[in-house]
C-alpha positions in Angstrom: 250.0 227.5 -79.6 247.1 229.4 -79.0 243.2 228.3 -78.7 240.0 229.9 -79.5 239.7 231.4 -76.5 236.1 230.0 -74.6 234.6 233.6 -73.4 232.6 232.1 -70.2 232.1 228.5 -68.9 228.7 228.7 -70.3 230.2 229.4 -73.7 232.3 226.5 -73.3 229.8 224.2 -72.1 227.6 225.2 -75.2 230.0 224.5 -77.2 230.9 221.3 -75.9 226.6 220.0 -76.3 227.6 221.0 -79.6 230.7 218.7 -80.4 229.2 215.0 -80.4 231.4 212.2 -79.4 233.2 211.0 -83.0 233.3 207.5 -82.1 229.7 207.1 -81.0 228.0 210.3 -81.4 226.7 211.1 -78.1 226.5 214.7 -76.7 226.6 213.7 -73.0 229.7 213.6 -71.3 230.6 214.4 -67.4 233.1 217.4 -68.3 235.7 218.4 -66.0 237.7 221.4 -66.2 240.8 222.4 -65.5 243.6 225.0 -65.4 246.7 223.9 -67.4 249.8 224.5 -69.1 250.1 224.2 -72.7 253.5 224.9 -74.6 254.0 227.8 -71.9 250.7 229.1 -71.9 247.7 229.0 -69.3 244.7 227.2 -70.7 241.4 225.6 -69.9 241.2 222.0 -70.3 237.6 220.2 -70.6 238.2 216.1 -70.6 235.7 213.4 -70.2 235.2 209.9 -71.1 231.8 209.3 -73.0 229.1 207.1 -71.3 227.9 205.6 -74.5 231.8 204.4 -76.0 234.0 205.0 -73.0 236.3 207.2 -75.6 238.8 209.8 -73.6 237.8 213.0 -75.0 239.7 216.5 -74.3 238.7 219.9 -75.9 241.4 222.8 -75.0 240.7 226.4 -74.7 242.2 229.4 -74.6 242.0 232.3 -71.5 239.9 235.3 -72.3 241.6 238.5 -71.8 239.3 239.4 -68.9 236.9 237.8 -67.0 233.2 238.4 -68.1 231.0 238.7 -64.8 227.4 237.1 -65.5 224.6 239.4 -65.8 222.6 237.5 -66.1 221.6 233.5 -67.4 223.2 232.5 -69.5 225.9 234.4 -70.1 228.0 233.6 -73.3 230.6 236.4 -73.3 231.5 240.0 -73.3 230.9 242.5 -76.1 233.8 240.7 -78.0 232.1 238.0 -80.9 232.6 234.1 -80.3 236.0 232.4 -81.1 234.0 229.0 -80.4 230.8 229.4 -82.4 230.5 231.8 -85.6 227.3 234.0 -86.3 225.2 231.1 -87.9 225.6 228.8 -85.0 224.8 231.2 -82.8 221.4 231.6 -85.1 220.9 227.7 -84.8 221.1 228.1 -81.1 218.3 230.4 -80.8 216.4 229.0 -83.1 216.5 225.6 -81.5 215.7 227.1 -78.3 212.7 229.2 -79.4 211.1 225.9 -81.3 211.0 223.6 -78.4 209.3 226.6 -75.8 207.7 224.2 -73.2 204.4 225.6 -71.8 205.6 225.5 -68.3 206.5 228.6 -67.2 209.9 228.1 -65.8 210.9 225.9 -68.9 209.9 228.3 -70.9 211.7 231.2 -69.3 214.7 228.8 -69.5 214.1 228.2 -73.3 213.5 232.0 -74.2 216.7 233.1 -72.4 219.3 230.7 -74.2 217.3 232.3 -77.0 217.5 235.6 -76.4 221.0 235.4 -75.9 221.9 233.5 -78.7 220.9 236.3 -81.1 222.6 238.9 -78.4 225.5 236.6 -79.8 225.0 237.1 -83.4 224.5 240.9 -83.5 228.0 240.9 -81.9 229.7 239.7 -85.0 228.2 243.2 -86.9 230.7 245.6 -87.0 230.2 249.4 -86.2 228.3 251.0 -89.1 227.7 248.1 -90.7 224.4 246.9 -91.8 224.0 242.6 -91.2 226.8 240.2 -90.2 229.4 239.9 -92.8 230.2 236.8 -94.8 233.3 235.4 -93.2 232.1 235.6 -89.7 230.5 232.0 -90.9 233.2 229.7 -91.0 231.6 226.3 -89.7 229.4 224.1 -92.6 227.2 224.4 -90.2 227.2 228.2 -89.3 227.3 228.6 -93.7 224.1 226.6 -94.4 222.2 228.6 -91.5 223.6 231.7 -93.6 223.1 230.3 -97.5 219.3 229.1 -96.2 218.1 233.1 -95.3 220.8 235.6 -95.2 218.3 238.4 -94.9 218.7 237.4 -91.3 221.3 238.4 -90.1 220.2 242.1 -91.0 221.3 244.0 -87.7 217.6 245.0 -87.9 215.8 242.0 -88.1 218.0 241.0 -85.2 217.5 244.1 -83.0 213.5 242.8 -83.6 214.0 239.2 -82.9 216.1 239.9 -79.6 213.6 242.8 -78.2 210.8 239.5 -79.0 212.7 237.3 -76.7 213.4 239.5 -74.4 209.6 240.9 -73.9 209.1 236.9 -73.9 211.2 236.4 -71.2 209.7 239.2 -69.1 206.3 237.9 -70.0 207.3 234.7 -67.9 208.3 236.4 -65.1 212.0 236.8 -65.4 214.5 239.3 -65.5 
């Protein structure tokens, strides 16, 4: 059996703020990870048991090929697209980061990274020689409305624009 394979544990943990409890619908949970065995295979295991229902919950992950060394914060993945979150997700990710930008400095570094690499995400799912992100790299509800509301964004140039804002954002706060 094998999972959608969760690139980095930042990944994971993004996609895990992203998966409310179905009982109660809280997003906080203590996770802990761990290294098991599932049907013969090696895979990550995040459990917890919500705070606000006390419901066990487990999401199960498969191993990426290789290990992706940060290079930076936060790092979602390799050159390889998502498995977790498809290209509109992604999209709502940045776009939630870049609409709460606190003034403070450090917040707002914090804010414009998850950003910026958000849409780093996104562009991932365009293929060499290709033009935007294709159709079925949208296969949540979620990652389809983001599409059907403006598809003219996921243009790889509109997306090239949007990251080099957030990154000369992010270096106007001071960070790398």
């Amino acid at each position: 059996m094998a999972f959608a394979v969760a690139r980095t544990r930042d990944e994971a943990y993004l996609y895990l703020e992203l998966q409310p409890c179905p009982d109660c619908g809280s997003v906080e949970a203590p996770w802990e990870h761990a290294l098991i065995e599932v049907d013969g295979e090696l895979t990550i295991s995040y459990s917890a048991v919500c705070p606000g229902c006390d419901a066990e919950r487990e999401y199960l992950f498969g191993l990426p090929a290789r290990e992706t060394a940060p290079d930076s914060w936060p790092t979602f993945g390799g050159t390889e697209p998502s498995e977790l979150l498809d290209a509109g997700q992604w999209m709502a990710v940045a776009d939630q980061a870049a609409g709460e930008v606190p003034v403070d400095p450090g917040e707002a570094r914090i804010a414009l990274s998850i950003a910026r690499a958000a849409v780093g995400e996104v562009i991932k799912f365009v293929p060499a020689g290709r033009d935007g992100v294709p159709a079925d790299e949208f296969w949540t509800p979620q990652g389809r409305r983001v599409f059907d509301a403006e598809p003219g964004r996921f243009r790889l140039d509109r997306l090239l624009v949007v990251h080099d804002t957030y990154s000369e954002l992010v270096r106007e706060t001071g960070a790398n």
